[in-house]
C-alpha positions in Angstrom: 123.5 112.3 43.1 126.0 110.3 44.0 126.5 109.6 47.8 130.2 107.8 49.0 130.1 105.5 52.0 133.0 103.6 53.4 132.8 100.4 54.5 134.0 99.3 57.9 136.4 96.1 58.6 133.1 93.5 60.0 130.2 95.2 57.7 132.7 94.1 55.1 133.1 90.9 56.2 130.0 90.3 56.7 128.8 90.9 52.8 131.8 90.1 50.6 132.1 86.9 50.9 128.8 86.2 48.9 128.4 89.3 47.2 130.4 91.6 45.7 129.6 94.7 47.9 132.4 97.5 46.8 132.1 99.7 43.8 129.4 102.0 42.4 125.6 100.8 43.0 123.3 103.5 41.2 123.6 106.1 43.7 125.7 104.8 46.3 129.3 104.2 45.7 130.8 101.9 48.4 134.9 102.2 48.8 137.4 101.3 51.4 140.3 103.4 53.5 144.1 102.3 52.6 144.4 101.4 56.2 141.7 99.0 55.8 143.0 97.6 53.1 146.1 97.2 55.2 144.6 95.0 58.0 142.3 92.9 55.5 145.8 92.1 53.3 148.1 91.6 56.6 146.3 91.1 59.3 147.2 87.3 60.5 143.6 87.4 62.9 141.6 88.1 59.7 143.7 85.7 57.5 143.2 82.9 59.5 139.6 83.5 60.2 138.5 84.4 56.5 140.6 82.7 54.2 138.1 84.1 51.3 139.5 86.9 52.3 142.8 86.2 50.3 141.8 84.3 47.2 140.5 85.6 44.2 138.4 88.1 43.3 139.0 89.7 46.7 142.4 91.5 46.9 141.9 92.7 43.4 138.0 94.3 43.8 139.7 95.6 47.6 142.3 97.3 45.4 140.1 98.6 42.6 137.5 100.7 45.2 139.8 101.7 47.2 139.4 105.5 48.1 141.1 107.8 46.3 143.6 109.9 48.3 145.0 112.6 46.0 147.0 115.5 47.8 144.1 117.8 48.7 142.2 114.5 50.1 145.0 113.8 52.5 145.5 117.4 53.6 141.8 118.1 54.5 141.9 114.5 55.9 144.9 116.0 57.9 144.0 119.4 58.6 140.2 117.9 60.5 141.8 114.5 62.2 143.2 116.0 65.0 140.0 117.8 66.2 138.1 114.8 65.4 140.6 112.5 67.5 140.7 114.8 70.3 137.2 115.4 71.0 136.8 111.5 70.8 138.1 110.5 74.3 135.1 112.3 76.0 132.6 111.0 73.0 133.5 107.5 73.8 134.0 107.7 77.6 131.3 105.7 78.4 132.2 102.4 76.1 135.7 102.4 77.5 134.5 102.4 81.6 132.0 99.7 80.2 134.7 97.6 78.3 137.1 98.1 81.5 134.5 97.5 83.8 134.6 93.5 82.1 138.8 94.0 82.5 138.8 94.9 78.5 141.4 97.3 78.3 141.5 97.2 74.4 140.8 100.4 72.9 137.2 101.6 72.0 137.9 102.3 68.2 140.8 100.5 66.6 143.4 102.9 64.1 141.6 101.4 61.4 138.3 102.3 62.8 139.4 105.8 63.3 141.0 106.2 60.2 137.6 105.5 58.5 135.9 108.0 60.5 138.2 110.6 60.4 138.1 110.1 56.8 134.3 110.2 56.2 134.4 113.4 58.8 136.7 115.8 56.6 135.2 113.8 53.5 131.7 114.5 54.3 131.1 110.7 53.4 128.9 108.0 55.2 130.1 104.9 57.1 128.4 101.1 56.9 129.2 100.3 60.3 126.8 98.1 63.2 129.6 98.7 65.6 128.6 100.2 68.5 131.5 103.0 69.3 131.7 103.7 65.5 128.3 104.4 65.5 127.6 106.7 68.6 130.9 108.5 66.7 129.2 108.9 63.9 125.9 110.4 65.8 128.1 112.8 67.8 130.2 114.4 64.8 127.2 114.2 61.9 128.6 111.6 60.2 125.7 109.7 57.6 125.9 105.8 58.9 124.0 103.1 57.2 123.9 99.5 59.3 124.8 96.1 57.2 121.4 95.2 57.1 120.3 98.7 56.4 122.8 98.4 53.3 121.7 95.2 51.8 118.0 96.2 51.9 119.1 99.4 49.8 120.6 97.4 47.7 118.1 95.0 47.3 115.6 97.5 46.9 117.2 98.8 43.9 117.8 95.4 42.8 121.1 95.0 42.9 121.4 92.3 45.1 118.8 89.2 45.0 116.6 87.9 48.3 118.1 84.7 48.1 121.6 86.2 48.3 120.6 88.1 51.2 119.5 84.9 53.0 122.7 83.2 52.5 124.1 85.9 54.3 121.9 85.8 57.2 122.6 82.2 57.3 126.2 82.5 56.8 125.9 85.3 59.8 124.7 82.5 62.3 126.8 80.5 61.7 129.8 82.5 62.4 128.3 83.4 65.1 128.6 87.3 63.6 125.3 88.5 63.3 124.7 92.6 63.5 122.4 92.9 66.1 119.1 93.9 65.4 119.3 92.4 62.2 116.3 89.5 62.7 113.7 92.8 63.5 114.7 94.4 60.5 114.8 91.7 58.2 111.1 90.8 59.4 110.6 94.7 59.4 111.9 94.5 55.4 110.6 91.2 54.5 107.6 90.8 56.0 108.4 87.3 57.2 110.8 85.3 59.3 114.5 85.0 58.1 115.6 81.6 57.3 117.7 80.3 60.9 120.1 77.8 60.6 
């Protein structure tokens, strides 16, 4: 059976660069929100940081796995958000004192993050997420969450991505200085060996 996960804004990042991570692998089918979409077409932080981003393949694949949001999608979606998005201000009370505590008065989970979750929640879908908010959310309201790493060795499992693509990343990872964390104990945990550092 086929399971949907959506990918988050930095789990995206973090893969598609090097391989192509959206679309339908065997029994995962990996799509994006329309909001996220959105911020990775017109977000001037993203385009200057991953000009990839913007050149081809990337918009066009984006555009092709998008998530389908016929009429009856968007009404559940819009019928369950609002419970979701209320009961989130006490599930995520404790990142937002932290984040203040440092003078980081952003918010916890940005629209886009919360579009994704409220879409997996009325959806029933999973989430490829290693952020830390989105992933206590996902705890709190039984939402399915695979990490990046988690992801990749799924995928490599099944053999649809290569080990040696898979290092790349972890290379590409450190230097960006974008690394999921945890990700060195679960490659060795994976592996069975050291990842390659830069």
């Amino acid at each position: 059976m086929t399971r949907t996960f959506l990918v988050d804004t930095n789990s995206y990042v973090r893969i598609a660069r090097r391989v192509e991570i959206l679309g339908d692998h065997g029994e995962l089918a990996l799509r994006l929100t329309d909001k996220l979409i959105g911020e990775c077409d017109h977000s001037p932080n993203l385009k200057s940081k991953f000009e990839w981003m913007h050149q081809p393949p990337h918009p066009e694949c984006r555009k092709k796995w998008t998530l389908p949001t016929p009429d009856h999608v968007k009404a559940r979606i819009a019928k369950k958000s609002p419970i979701l998005l209320a009961a989130l201000t006490d599930v995520l009370a404790d990142f937002k004192a932290s984040r203040e505590d440092r003078g980081d008065y952003r918010v916890v989970l940005s629209p886009v993050d919360q579009s994704v979750l409220c879409a997996a929640y009325a959806m029933g879908y999973g989430i490829i997420t290693d952020e830390g908010p989105l992933t206590h959310a996902c705890d709190e309201f039984e939402v399915e969450r695979l990490g990046t790493f988690d992801l990749l060795a799924k995928l490599h499992a099944e053999a649809f991505i290569p080990r040696d693509a898979i290092d790349t990343l972890v290379l590409d990872w450190q230097r960006d200085k974008d690394a999921p964390k945890g990700w060195v104990a679960q490659y060795r945990a994976y592996f069975g060996t050291h990842p390659p550092f830069v």
